[in-house]
PLY file of the C-alpha trace (Angstrom):
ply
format ascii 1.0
element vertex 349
property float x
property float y
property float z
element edge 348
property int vertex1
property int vertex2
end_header
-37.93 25.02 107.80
-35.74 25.90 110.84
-32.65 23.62 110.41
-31.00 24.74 113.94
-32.80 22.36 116.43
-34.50 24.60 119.12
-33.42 22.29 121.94
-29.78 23.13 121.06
-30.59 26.71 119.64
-32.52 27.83 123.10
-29.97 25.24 125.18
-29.64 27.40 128.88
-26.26 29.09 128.43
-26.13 30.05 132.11
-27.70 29.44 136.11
-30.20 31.91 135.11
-31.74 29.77 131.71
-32.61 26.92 133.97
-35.72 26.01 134.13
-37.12 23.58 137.40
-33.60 22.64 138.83
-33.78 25.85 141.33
-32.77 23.08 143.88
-29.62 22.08 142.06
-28.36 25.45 140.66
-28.49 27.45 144.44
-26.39 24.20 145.55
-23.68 24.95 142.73
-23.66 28.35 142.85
-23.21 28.24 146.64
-20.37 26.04 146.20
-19.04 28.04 143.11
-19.19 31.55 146.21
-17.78 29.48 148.86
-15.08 27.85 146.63
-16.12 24.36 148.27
-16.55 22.61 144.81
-16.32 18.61 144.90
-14.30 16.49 143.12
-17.13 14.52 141.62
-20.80 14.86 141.03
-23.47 12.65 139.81
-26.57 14.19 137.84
-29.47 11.96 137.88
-32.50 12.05 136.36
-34.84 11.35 132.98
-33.82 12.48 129.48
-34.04 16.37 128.59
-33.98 17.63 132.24
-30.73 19.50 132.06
-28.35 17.68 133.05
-25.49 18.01 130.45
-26.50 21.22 130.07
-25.96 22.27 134.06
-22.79 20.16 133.75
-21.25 22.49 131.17
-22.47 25.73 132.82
-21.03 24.63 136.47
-17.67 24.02 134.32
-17.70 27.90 132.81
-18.54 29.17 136.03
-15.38 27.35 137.81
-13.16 28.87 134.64
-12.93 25.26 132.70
-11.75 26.38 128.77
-13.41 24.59 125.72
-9.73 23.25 125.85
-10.55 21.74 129.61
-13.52 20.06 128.79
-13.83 16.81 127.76
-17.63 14.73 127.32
-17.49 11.39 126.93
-20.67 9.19 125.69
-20.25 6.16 127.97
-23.05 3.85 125.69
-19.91 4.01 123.11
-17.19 4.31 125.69
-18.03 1.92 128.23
-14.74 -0.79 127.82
-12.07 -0.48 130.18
-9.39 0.47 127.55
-11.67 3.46 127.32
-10.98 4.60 131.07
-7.71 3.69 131.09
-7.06 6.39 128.73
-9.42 8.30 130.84
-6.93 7.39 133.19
-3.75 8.08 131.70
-5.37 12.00 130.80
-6.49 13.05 134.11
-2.86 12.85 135.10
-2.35 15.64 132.66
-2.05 18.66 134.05
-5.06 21.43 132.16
-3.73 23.39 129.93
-5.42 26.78 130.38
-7.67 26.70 133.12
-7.11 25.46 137.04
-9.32 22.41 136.60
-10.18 19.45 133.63
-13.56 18.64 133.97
-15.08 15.24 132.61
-18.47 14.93 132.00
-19.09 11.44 130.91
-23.05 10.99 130.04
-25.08 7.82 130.39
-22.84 6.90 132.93
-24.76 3.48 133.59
-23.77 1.77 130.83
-20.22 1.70 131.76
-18.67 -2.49 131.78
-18.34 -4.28 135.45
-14.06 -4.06 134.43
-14.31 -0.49 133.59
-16.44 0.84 137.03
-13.65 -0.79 138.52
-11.09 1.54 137.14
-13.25 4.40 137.25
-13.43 3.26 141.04
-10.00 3.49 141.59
-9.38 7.37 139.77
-12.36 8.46 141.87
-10.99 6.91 145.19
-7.69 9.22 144.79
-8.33 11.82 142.04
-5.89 14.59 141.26
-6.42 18.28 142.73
-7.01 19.44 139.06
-9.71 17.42 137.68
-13.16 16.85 138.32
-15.59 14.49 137.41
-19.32 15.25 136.32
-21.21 11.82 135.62
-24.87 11.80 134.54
-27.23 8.71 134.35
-31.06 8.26 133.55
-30.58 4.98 135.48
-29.42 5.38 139.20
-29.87 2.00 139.78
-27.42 0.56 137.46
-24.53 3.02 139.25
-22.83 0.96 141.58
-23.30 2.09 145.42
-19.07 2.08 145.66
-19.53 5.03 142.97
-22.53 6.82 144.21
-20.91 7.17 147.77
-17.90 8.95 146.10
-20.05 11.50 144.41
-22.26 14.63 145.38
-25.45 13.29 144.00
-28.27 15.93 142.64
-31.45 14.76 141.12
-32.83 16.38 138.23
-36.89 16.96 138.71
-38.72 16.60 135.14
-40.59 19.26 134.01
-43.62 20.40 135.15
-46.44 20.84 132.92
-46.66 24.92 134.06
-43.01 25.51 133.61
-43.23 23.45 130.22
-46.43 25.28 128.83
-44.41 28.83 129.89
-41.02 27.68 127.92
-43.01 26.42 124.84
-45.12 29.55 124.10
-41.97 31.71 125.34
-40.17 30.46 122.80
-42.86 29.70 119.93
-43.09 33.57 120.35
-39.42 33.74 119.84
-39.93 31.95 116.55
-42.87 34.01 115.41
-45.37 32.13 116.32
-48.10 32.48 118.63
-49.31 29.04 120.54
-52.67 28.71 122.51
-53.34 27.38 125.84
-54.35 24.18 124.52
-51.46 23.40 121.74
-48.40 24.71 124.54
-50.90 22.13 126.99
-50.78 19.09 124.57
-46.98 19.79 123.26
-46.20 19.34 127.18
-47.73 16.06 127.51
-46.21 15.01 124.64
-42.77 15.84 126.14
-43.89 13.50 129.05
-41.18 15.63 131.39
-38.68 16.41 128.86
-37.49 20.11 128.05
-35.72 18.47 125.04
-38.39 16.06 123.34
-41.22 18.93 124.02
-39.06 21.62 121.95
-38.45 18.11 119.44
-42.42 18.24 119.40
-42.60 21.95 119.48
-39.95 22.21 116.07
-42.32 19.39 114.09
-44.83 21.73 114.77
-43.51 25.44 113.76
-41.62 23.24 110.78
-44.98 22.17 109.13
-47.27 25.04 110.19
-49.60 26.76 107.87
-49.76 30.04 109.86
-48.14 31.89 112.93
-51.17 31.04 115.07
-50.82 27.20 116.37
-54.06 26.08 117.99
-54.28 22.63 119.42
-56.39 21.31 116.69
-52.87 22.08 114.11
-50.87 20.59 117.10
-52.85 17.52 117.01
-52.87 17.34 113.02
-49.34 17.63 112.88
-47.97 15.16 116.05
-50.69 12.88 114.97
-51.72 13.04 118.88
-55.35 11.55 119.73
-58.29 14.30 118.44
-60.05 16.37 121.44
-62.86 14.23 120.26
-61.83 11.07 120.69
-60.73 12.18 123.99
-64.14 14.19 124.68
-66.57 11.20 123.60
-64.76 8.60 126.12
-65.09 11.27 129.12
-69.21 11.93 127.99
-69.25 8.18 127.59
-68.12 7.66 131.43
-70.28 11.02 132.67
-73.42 9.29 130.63
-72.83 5.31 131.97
-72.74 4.39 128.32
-70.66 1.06 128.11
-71.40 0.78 124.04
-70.45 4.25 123.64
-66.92 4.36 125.48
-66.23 1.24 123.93
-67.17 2.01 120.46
-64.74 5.32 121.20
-61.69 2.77 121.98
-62.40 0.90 119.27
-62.31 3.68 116.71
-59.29 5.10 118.91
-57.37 1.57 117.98
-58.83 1.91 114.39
-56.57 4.73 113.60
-53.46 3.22 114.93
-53.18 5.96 118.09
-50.76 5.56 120.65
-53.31 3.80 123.26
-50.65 5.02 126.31
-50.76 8.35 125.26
-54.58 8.86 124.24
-55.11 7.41 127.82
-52.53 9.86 129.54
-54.50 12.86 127.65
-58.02 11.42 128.74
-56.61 11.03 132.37
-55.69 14.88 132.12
-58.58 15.95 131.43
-60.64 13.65 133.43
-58.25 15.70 136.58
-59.15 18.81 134.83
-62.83 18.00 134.96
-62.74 17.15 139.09
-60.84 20.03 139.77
-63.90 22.17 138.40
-66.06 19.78 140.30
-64.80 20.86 143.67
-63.22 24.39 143.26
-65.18 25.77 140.51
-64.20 29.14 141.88
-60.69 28.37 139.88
-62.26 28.96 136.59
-60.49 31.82 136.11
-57.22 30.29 136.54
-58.25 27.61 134.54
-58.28 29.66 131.47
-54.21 29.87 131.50
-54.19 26.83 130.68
-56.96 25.61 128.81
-58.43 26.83 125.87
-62.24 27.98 125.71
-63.77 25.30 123.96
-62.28 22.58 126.37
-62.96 24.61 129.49
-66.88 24.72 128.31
-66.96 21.01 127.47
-65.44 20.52 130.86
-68.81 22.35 132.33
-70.91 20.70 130.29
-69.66 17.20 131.20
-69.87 17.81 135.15
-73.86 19.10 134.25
-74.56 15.97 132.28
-72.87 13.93 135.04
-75.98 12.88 136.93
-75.03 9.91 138.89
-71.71 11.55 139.94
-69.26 9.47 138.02
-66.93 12.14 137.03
-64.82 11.79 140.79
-61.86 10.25 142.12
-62.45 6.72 142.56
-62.94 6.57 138.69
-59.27 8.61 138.31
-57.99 6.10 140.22
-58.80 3.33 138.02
-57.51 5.05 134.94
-54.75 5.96 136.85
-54.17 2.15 138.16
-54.75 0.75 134.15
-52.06 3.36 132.50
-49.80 1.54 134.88
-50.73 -1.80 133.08
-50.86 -0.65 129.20
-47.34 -1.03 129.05
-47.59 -4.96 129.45
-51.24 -5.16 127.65
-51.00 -7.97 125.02
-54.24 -6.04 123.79
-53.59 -2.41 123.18
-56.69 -1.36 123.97
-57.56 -3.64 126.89
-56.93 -1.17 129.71
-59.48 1.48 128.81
-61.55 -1.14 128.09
-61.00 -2.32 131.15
-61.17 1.17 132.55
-64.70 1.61 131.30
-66.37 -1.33 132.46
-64.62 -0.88 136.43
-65.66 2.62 136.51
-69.35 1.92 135.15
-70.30 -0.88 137.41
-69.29 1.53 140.23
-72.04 3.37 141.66
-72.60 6.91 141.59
-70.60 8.28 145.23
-69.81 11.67 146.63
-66.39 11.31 147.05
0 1
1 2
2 3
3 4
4 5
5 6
6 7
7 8
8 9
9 10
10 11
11 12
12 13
13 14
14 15
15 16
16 17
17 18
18 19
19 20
20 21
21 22
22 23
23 24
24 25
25 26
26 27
27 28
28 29
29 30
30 31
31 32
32 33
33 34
34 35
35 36
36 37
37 38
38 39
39 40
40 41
41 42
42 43
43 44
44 45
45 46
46 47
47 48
48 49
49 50
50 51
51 52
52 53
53 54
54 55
55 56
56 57
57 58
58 59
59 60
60 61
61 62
62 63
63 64
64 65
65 66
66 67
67 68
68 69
69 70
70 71
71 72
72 73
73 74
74 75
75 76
76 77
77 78
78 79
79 80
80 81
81 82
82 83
83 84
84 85
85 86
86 87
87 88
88 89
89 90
90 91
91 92
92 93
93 94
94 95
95 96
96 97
97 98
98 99
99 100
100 101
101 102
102 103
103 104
104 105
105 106
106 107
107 108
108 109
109 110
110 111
111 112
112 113
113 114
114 115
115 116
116 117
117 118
118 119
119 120
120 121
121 122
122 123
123 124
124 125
125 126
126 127
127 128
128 129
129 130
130 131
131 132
132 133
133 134
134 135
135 136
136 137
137 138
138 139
139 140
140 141
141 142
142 143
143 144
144 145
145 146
146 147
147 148
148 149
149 150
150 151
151 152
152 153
153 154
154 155
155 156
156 157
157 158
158 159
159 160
160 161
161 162
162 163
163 164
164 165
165 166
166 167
167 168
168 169
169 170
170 171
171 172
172 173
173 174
174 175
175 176
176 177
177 178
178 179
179 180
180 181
181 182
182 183
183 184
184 185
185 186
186 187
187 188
188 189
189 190
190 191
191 192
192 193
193 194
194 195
195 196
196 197
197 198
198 199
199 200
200 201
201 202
202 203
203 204
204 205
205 206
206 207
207 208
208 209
209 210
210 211
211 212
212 213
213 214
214 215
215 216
216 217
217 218
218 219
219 220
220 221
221 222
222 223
223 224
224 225
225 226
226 227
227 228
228 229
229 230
230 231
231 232
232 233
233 234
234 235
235 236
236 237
237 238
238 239
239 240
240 241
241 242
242 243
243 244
244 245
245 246
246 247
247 248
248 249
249 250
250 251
251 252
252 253
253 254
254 255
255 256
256 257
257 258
258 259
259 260
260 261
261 262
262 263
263 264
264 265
265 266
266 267
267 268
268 269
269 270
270 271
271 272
272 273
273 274
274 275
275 276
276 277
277 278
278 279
279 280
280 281
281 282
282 283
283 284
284 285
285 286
286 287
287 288
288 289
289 290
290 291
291 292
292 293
293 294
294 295
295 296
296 297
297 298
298 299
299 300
300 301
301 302
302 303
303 304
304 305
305 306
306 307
307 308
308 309
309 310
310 311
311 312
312 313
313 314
314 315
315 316
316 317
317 318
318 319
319 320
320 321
321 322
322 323
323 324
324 325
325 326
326 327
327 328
328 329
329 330
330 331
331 332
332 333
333 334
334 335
335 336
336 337
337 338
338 339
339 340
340 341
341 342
342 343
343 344
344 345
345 346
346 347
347 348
């Protein structure tokens, strides 16, 4: 069992580690060169993008000491007796280093009394200190505080950079992922560097072998089966109504996740147009897909007679994974899906 988590094990430890914030880190390091560093910053963006992480690295590169550095978790600091005190310390000169820097996380869920007295430290803030706040939920920030800050948004990962990161460091561990388990272990993540290496760890912890292919990936995460997946797509490509709903139904039977079986069927349903209309990517193809997917992928566009494997029937899985989240009916949407995209007619578009 590996009992060092590998999102804090592998955590970037400088500019360099980084991964998909290029836009952000050229910024601070710029303003690191030119010595034109703010007084306060705001990081947004979703969970396990990086933004603690850059928060502490921009600190070590201005010369902030572990002594200097102070996180605060605003979901269980967020009265305003808690920054009051915040209050009372930034008056405190540092003690070994020419700036404090306070990174206060989750920044959003701060009280209405205490923004205000964050308000007022941010409105005249001492030469020495410097304030790093991070949120998941711009909207909840209160414009008076966002105009006081340098604001950087935090991109989630991409499903390229994610894939490279996830075998890079399964090889790290001794273990050897294919195309197809780094592909699934990145959906899974949904955009999150952290809860793909949470994925990636359940994996390499319960692992029979060094070689992970996606079929152990989906045994262990308990993620939908490539056939599940597989049948619904051959269901659409065929026009078979009793089929695709009979593959729902035994999708629902085994207690999946319906929003994530979905998100992997609407992956490879891109996957499958993509070979459609630039079938000279193939090649490419193969980085990221593993053999026996990129042949069922062929062998769905040649069974595809009446052309339903295009866009317009993306769009409508694409338009019902927007509405699974308020589906009384777990299932509804694909069933929905299904019949929408079968009483279309067969189009070149």
């Amino acid at each position: 069992m590996h009992q060092l988590a590998l999102y804090r094990k592998y955590r970037p430890k400088n500019f360099d580690d980084v991964l998909g914030q290029d836009h952000i880190v050229k910024v601070l390091e710029n303003a690191i060169e030119t010595k034109k560093v703010s007084h306060a910053y705001l990081f947004v963006g979703s969970r396990g993008t990086g933004k603690t992480s850059v928060a502490r690295i921009f600190a070590g590169k201005i010369g902030v000491s572990a002594n200097d550095l102070y996180e605060i978790d605003a979901a269980s600091n967020r009265g305003i007796e808690d920054i009051k005190e915040l209050r009372d310390g930034v008056r405190v000169l540092p003690f070994d280093s020419k700036y404090k820097v306070y990174i206060i996380d989750e920044v959003h869920m701060l009280s209405k009394d205490a923004w205000g007295a964050l308000l007022k430290t941010l409105e005249e803030p001492p030469k020495h200190v410097i304030f790093i706040l991070a949120t998941t939920e711009l909207e909840k920030v209160p414009e008076t505080i966002v105009s006081r800050c340098q604001v950087f948004t935090f991109k989630k990962a991409t499903g390229a950079i994610c894939r490279k990161m996830l075998i890079d460091i399964g090889k790290k561990e001794g273990f050897e992922l294919d195309a197809g388990s780094a592909e699934l272990v990145a959906i899974l993540g949904d955009g999150s560097f952290r809860d793909a290496l949470g994925a990636l760890q359940k994996i390499l912890n319960f692992s029979k072998g060094n070689k992970i292919k996606k079929e152990d990936a989906e045994k262990i995460t308990g993620a939908p089966k490539t056939t599940l997946i597989n049948n619904f797509l051959s269901a659409i490509a065929e026009k078979n109504l009793e089929k695709g709903i009979s593959v729902v139904r035994q999708a629902s039977m085994e207690n999946l996740d319906m929003k994530l079986y979905l998100k992997l069927i609407i992956q490879k349903f891109r996957l499958a147009i993509i070979l459609r209309y630039a079938p000279e990517i193939e090649s490419e193809m193969k980085a990221d897909v593993n053999e026996s997917d990129l042949e069922f992928l062929k062998e769905l566009i040649k069974i595809d007679k009446e052309s339903m494997i295009r866009s317009p029937a993306l769009s409508i899985l694409l338009e019902e994974y927007q509405n699974i989240d308020d589906a009384f009916i777990a299932e509804l949407p694909l069933e929905l899906a299904l019949v929408r995209i079968l009483e279309q007619k067969g189009n070149k578009t």
